[in-house]
C-alpha atoms as one frame of an Amber mdcrd trajectory, in Angstrom:
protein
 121.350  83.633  94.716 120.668  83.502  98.467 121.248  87.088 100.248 122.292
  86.434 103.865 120.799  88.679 106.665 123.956  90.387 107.268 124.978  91.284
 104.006 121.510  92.263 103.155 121.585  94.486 106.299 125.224  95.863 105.072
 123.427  97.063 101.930 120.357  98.517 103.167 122.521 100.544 105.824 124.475
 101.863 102.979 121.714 102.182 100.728 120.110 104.389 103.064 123.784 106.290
 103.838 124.482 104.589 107.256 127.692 102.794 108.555 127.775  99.649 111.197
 129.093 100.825 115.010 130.551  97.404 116.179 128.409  97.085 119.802 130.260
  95.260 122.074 128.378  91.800 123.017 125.460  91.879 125.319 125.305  90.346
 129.162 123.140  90.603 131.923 122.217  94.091 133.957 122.329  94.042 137.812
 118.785  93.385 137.812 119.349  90.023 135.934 117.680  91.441 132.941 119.262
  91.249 129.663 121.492  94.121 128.598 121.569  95.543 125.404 125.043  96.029
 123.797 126.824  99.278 124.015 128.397 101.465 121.744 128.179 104.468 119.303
 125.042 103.911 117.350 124.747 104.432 113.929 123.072 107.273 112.385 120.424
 105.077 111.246 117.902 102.813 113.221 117.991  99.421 110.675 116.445  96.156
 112.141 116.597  93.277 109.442 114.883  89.577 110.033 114.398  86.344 108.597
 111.177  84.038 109.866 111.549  80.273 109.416 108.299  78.959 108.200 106.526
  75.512 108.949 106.496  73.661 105.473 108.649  76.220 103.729 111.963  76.931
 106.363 113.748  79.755 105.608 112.492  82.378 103.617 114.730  83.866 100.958
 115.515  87.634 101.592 114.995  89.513 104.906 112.152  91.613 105.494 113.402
  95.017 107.137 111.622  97.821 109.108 108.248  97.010 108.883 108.250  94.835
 106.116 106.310  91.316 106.309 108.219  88.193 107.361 106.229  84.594 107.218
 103.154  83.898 105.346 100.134  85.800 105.637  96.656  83.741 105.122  98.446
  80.604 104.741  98.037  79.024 108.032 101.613  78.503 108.626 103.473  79.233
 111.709 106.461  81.211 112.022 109.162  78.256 113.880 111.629  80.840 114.250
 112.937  84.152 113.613 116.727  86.105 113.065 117.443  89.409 113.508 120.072
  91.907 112.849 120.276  95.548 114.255 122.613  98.962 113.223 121.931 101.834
 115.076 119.957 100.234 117.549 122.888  99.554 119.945 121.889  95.843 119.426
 118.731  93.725 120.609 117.176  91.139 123.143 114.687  89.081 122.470 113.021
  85.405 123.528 110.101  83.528 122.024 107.554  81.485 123.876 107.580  78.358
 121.674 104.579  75.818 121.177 105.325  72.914 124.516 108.429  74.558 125.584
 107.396  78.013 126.778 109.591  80.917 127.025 113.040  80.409 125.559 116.252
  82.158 127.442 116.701  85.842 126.210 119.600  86.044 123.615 121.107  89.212
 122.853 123.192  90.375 120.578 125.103  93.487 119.573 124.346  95.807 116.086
 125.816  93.749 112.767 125.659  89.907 114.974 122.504  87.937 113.928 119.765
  87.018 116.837 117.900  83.460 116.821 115.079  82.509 118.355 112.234  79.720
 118.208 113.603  76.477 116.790 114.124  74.318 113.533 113.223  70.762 112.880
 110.848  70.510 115.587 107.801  71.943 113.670 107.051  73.862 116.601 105.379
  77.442 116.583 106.433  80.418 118.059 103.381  81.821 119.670 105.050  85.005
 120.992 108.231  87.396 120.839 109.526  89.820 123.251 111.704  92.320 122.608
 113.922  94.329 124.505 116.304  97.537 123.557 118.325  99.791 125.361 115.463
 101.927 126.404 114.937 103.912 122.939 111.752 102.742 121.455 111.020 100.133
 118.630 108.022  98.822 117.298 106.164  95.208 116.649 102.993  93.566 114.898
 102.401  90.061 114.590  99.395  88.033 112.994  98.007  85.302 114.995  96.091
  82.139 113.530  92.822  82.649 113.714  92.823  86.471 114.767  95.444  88.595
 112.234  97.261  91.441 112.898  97.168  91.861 116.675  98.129  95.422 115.966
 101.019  97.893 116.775 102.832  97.573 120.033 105.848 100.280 121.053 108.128
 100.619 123.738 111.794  99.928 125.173 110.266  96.386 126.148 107.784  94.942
 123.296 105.620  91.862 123.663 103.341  90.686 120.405 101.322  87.414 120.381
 100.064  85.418 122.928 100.602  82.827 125.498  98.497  80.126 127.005  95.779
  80.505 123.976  97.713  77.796 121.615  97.835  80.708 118.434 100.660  80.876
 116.662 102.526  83.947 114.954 102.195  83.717 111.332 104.186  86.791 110.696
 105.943  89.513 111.822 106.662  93.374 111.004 109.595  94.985 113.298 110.551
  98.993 113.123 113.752  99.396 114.767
């Protein structure tokens, strides 16, 4: 049977002796950035994603802090990703997608699922940026042709590339 994100985020949270704080939904800052929901954080930083995969679609399972989502040495692309957050206040994050470019951020707060890229269009996701409410996270992705691009940390987290035509094959996330 099919775990979805959420519930599989619900148990991993508990598993680990954590409890959900509802954030309230995320809008825009003054700057025009994307804000990150607010609310009491949980006592544990969880950040729990799915990848869509060209050939496959949507992997069974999520993959959560640091674990590998999409397929490694297969030479498929990751089409699009979904994430889920506790502790972490919530997340932003966009994709710059194969033809299309950089999608609109989309935030969302802890326990709501994020989605980014696309289905259906067999288009890759070539690179993910992340955004938080200033406390940092951390993202690797492995690029056709390259592999793991390596460890990148921060309050604002870019991984993969733009303009070179490589797309992200997976994806490891630490909230």
């Amino acid at each position: 049977m099919r775990k979805s994100l959420g519930t599989a985020l619900a148990a991993a949270v508990l598993a680990v002796g954590g409890s959900f704080a509802a954030a309230g939904p995320a809008g825009a800052a003054a700057d025009g950035r994307p804000a990150v929901g607010s609310g009491q954080a949980a006592s544990v930083r969880l950040i729990c994603y799915w990848a869509h995969v060209a050939g496959i679609g949507w992997q069974n399972g999520s993959s959560c802090n640091g674990a590998v989502a999409g397929a490694v040495g297969e030479g498929r692309a990751v089409e699009a990703l979904k994430f889920s957050t506790s502790g972490m206040s919530g997340l932003c994050a966009r994709a710059h997608v194969s033809t299309l470019g950089w999608q609109p951020w989309a935030c969302v707060g802890d326990g709501g699922i994020l989605q980014i890229g696309t289905t259906g269009q067999s288009l890759a996701i070539e690179a993910v940026e992340f955004l938080t409410d200033g406390r940092s996270m951390d993202a690797d992705a492995h690029l056709s042709g390259y592999g793991w691009q390596g460890w990148r940390s921060g309050g604002r987290v870019l991984v993969g590339t733009t303009g070179e035509n490589r797309a992200i094959e997976a994806i490891k996330v630490i909230g």
